[in-house]
MMTF fields as JSON, N, C-alpha, C and O atoms, coordinates in Angstrom:
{
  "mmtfVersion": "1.0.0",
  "mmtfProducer": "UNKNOWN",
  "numBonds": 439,
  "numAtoms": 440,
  "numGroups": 110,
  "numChains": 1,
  "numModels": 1,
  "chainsPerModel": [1],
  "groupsPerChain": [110],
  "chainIdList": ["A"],
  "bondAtomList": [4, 2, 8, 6, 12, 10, 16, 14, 20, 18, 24, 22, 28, 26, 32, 30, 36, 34, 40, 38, 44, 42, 48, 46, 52, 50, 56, 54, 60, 58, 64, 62, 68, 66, 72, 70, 76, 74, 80, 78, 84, 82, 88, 86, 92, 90, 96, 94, 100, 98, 104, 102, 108, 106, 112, 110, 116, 114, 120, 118, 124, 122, 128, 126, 132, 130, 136, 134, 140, 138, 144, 142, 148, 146, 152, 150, 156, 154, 160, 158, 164, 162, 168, 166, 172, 170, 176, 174, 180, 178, 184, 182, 188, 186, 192, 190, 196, 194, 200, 198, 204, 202, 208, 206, 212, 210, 216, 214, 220, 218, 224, 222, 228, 226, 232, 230, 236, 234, 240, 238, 244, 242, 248, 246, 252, 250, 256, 254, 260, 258, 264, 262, 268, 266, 272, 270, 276, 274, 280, 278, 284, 282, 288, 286, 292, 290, 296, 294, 300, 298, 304, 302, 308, 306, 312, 310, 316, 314, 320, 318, 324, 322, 328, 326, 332, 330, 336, 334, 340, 338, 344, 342, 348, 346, 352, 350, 356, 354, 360, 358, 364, 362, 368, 366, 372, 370, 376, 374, 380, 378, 384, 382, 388, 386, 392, 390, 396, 394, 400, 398, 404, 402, 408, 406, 412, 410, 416, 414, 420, 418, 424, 422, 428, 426, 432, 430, 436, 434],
  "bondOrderList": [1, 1, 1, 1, 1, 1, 1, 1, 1, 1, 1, 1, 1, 1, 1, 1, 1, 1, 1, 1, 1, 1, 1, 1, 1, 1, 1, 1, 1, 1, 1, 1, 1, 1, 1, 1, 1, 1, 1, 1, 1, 1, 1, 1, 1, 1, 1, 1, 1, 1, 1, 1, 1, 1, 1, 1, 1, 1, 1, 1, 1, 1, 1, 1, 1, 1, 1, 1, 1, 1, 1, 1, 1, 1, 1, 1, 1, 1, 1, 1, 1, 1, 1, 1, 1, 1, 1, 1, 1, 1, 1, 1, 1, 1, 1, 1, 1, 1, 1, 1, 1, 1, 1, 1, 1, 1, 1, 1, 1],
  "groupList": [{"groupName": "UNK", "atomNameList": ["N", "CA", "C", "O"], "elementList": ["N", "C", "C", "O"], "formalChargeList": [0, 0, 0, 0], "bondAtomList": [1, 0, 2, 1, 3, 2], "bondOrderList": [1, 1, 2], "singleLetterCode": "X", "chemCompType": "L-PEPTIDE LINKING"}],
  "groupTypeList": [0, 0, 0, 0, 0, 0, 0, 0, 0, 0, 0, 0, 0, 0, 0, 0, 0, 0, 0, 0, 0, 0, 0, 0, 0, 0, 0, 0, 0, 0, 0, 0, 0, 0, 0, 0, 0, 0, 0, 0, 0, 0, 0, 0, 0, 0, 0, 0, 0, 0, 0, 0, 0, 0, 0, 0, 0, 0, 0, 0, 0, 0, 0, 0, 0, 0, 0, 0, 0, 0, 0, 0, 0, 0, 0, 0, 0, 0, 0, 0, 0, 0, 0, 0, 0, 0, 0, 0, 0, 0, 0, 0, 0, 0, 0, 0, 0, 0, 0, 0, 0, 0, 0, 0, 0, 0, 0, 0, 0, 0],
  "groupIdList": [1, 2, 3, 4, 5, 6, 7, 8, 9, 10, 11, 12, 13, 14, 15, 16, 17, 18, 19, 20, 21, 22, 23, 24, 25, 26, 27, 28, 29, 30, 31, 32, 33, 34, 35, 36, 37, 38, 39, 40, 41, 42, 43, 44, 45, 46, 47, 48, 49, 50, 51, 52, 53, 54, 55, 56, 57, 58, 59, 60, 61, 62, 63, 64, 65, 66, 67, 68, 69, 70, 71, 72, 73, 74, 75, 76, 77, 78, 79, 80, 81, 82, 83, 84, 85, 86, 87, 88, 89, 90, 91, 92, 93, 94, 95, 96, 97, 98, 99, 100, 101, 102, 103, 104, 105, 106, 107, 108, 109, 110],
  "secStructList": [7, 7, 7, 3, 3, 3, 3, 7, 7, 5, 7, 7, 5, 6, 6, 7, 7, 3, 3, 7, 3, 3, 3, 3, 1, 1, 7, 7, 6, 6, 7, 7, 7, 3, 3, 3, 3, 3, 3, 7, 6, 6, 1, 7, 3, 3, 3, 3, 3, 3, 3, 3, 6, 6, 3, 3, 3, 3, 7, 4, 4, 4, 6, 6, 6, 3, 3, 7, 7, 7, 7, 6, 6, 1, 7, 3, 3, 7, 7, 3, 3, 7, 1, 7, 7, 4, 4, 4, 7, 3, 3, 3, 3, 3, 3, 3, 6, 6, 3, 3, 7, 7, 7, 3, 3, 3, 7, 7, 5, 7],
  "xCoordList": [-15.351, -14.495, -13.423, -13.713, -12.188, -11.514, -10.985, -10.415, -11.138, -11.447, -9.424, -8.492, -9.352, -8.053, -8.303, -9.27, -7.173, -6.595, -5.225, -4.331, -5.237, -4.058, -3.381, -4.016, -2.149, -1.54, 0.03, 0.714, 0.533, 1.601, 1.907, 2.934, 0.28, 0.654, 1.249, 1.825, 1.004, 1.211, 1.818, 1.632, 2.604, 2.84, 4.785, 5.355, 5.45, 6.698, 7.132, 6.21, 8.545, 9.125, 9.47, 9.613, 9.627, 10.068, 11.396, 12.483, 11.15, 12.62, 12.813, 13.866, 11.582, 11.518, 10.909, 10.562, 10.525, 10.411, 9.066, 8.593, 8.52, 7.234, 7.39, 8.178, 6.552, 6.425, 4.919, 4.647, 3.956, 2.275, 2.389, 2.999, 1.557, 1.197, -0.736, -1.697, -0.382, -1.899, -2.206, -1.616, -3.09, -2.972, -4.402, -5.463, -4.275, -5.531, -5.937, -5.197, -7.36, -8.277, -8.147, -8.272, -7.867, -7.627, -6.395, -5.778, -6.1, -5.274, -5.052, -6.128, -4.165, -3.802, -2.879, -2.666, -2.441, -1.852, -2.195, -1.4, -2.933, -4.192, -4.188, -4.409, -3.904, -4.758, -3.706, -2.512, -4.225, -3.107, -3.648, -3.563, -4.289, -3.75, -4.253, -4.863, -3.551, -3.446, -2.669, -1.633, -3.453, -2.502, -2.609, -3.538, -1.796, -2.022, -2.323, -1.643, -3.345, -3.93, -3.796, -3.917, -3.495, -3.615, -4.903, -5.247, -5.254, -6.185, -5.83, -5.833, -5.471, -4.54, -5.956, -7.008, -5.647, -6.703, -7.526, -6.998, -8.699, -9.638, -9.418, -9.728, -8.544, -8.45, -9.314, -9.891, -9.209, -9.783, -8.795, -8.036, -8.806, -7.611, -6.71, -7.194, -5.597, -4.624, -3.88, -3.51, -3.922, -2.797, -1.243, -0.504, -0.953, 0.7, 1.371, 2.365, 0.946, 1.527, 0.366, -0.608, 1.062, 0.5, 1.124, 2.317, 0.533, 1.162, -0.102, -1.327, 0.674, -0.248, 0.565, 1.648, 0.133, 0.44, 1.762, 2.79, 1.829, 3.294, 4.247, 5.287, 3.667, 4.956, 4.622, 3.417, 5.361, 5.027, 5.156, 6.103, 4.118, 4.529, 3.835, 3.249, 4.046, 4.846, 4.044, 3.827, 3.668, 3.133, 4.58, 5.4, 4.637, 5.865, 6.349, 7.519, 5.255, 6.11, 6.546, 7.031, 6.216, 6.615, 7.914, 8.476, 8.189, 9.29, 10.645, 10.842, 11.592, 12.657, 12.4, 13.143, 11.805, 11.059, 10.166, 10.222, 9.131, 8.305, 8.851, 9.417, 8.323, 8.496, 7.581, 7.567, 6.403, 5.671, 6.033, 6.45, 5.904, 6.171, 5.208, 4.685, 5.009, 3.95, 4.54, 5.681, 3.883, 3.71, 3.336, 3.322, 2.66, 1.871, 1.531, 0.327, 2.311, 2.742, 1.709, 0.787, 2.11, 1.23, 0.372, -0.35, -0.131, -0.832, -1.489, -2.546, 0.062, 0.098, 1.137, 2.121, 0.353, 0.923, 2.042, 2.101, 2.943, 3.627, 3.473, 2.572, 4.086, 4.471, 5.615, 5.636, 6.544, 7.657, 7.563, 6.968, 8.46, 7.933, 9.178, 9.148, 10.18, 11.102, 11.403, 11.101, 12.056, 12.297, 10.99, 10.792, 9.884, 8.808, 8.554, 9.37, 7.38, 7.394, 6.452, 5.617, 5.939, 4.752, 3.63, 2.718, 3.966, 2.623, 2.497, 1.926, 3.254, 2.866, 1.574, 0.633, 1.596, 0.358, -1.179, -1.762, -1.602, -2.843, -3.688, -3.445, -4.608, -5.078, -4.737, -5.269, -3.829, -3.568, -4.239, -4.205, -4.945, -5.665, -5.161, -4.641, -5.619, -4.762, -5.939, -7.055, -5.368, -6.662, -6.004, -4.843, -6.638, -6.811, -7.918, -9.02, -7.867, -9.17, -10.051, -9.958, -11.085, -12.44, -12.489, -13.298, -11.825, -11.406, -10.567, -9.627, -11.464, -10.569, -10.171, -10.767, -9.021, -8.852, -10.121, -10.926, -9.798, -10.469, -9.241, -9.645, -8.512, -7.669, -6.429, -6.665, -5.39, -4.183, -3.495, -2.831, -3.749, -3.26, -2.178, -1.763, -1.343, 0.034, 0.022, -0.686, 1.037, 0.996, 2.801, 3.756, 2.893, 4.321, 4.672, 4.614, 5.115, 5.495, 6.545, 7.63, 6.569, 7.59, 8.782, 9.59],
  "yCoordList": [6.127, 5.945, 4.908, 3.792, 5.311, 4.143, 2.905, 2.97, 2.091, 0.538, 0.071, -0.024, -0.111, -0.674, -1.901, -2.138, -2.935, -3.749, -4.51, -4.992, -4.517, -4.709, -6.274, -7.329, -6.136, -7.462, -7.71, -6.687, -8.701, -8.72, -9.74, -10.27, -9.626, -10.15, -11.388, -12.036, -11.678, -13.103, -13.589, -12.872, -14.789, -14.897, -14.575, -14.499, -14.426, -13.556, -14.241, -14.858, -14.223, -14.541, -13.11, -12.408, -12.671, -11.657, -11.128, -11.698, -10.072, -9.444, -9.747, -9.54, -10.327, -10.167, -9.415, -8.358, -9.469, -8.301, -8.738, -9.868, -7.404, -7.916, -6.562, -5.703, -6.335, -5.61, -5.765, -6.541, -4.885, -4.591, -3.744, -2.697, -4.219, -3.177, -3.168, -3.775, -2.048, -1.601, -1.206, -0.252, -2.0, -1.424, -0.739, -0.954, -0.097, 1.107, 1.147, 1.096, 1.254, 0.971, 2.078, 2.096, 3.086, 4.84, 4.94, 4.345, 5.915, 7.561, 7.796, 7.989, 7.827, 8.371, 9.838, 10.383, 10.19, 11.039, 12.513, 13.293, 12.871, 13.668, 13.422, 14.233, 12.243, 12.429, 12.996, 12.744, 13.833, 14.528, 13.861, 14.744, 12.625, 12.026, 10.854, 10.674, 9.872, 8.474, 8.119, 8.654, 6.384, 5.813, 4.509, 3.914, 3.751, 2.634, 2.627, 3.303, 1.854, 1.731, 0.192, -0.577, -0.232, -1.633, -1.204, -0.21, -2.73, -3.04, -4.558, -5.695, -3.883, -5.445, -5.942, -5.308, -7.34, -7.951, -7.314, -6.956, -7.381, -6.438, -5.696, -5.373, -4.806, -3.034, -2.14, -2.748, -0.981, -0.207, -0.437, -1.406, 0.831, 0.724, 2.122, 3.253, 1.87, 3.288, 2.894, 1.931, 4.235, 4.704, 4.629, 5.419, 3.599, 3.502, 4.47, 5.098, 4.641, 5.517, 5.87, 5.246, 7.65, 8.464, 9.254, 9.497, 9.73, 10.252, 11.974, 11.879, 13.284, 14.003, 15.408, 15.124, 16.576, 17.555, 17.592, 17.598, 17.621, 18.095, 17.416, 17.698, 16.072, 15.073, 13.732, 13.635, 12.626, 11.402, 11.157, 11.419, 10.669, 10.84, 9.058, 8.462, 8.578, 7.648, 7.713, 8.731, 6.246, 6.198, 5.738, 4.883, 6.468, 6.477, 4.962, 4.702, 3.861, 2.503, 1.62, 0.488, 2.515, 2.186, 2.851, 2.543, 3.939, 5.03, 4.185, 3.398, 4.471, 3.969, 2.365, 2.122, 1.674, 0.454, -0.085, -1.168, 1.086, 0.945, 2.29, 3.344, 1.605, 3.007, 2.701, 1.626, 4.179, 3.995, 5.021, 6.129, 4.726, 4.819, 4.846, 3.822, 5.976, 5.463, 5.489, 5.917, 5.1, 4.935, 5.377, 4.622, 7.021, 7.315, 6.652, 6.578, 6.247, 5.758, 4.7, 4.414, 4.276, 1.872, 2.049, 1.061, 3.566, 3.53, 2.531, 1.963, 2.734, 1.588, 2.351, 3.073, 1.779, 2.167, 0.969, -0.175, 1.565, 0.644, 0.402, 1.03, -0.234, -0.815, -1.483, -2.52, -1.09, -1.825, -1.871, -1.015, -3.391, -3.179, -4.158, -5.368, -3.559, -4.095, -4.18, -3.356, -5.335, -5.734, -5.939, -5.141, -6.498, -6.618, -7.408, -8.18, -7.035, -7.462, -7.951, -7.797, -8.741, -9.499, -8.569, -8.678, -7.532, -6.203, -5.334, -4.245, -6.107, -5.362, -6.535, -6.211, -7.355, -7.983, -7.372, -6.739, -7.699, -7.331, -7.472, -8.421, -6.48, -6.554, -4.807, -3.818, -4.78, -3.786, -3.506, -4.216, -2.092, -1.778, -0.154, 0.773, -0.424, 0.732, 1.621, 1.243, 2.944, 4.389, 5.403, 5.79, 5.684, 6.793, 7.615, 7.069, 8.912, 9.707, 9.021, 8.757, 8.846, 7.914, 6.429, 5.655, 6.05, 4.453, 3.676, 4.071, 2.378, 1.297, 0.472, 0.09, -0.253, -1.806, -2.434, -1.912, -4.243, -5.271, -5.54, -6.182, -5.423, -5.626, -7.051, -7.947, -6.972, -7.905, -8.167, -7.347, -9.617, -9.929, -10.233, -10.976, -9.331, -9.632, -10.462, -10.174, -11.608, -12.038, -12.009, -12.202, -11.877, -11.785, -12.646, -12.003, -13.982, -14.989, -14.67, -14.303, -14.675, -14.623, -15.584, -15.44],
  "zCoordList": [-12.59, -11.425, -11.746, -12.178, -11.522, -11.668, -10.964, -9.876, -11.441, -10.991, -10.449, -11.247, -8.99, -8.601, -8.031, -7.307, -8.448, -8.058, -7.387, -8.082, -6.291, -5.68, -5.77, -5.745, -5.862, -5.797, -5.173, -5.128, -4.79, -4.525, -2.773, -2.348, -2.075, -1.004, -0.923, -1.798, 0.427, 1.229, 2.428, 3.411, 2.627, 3.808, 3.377, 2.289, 5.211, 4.269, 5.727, 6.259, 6.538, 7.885, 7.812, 6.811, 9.635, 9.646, 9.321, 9.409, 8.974, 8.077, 6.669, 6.067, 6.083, 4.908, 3.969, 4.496, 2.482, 1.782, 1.211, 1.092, 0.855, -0.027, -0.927, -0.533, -2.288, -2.798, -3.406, -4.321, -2.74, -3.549, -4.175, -3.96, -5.445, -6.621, -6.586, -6.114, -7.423, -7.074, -8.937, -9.445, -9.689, -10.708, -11.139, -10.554, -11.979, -11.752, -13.493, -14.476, -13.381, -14.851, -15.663, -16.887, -14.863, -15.811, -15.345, -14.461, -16.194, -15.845, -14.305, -13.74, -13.62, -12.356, -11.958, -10.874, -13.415, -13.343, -13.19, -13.714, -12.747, -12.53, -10.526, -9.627, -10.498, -8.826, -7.994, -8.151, -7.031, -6.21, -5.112, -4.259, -4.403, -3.075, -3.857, -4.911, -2.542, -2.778, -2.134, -1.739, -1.822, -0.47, -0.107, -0.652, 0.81, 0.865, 2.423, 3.194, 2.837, 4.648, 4.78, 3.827, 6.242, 5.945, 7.392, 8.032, 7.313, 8.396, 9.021, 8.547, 10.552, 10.935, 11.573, 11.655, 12.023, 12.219, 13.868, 14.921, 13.535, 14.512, 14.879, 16.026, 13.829, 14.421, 12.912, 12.011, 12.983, 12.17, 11.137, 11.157, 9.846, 8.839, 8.925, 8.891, 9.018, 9.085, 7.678, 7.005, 7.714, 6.576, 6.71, 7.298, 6.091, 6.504, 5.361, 5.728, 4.078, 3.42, 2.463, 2.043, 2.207, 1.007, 0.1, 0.283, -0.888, -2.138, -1.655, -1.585, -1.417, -1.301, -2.245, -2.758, -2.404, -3.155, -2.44, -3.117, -0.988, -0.221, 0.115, 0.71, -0.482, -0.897, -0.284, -0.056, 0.066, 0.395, 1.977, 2.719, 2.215, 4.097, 4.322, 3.418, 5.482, 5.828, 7.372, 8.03, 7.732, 9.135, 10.229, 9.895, 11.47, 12.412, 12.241, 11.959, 12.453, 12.239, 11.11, 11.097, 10.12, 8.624, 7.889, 6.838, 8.898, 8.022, 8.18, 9.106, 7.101, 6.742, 6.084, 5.133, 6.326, 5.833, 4.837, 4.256, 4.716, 3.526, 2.613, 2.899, 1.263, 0.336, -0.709, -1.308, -1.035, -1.568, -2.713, -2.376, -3.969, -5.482, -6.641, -7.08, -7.089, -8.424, -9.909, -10.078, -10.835, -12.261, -13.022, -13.995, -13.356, -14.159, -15.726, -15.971, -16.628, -17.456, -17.46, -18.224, -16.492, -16.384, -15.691, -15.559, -14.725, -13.858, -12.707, -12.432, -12.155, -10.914, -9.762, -9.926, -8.353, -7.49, -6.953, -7.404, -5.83, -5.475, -3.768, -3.211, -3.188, -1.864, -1.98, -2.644, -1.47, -1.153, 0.305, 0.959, 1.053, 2.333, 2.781, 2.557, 3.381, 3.678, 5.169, 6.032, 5.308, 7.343, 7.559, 8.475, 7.331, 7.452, 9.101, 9.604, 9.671, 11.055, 11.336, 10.444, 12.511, 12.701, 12.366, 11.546, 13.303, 13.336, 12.292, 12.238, 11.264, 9.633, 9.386, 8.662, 9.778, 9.062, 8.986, 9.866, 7.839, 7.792, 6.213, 5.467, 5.883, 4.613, 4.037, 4.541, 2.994, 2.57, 1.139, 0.134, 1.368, 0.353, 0.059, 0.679, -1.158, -1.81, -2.433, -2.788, -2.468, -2.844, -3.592, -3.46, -4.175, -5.671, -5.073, -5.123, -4.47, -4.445, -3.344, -2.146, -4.517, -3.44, -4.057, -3.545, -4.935, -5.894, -4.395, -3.704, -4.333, -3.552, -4.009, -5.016, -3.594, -4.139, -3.183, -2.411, -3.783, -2.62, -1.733, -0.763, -1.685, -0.754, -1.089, -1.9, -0.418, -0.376, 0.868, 1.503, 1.225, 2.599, 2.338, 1.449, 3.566, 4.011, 5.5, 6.465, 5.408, 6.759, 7.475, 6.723, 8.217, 8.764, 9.537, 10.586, 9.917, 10.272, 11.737, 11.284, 12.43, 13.454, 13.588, 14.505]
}
């Protein structure tokens, strides 16, 4: 199974930028889904973005703002996360298949 690790968080003011990477112990070039979910504090975890056979889709309060990108090559995922907002905060973890990260806290400052 391959082993991910996410990196890139922290604390940011709003309207600023972050970029998480997600780097991965194998080969990814092979996986046809994958995604990044955050989990804001005491809610469940949603999927703000994915990588699927029918292309890259995007949660309603993330579109135009985030953009998610991969690497086959370095086998690493991306997060870009731009205009960032209070209610982006959370712990963003990133997925390959059934492979998790431990997770990377983002915080958004008002």
């Amino acid at each position: 199974q391959v082993h991910l690790v996410e990196s890139g968080g922290g604390l940011v003011q709003a309207g600023g930028s972050l970029r998480l990477s997600c780097a991965a112990s194998g080969s990814i070039s092979s996986a046809v889904t994958m995604g990044w979910l955050r989990q804001a504090p005491g809610k469940e975890s949603d999927l703000v973005a994915g990588i699927t056979r029918f292309g890259t889709i995007y949660a309603e309060t993330v579109k135009g703002r985030f953009t998610m990108s991969r690497d086959n090559a370095e086998n690493m995922l991306y997060l870009q996360m731009n205009n960032l907002q209070p209610e982006d905060t959370g712990v963003y973890y990133c997925n390959v298949v059934d492979a998790w990260g431990q997770g990377t806290q983002v915080t958004v400052s008002s």
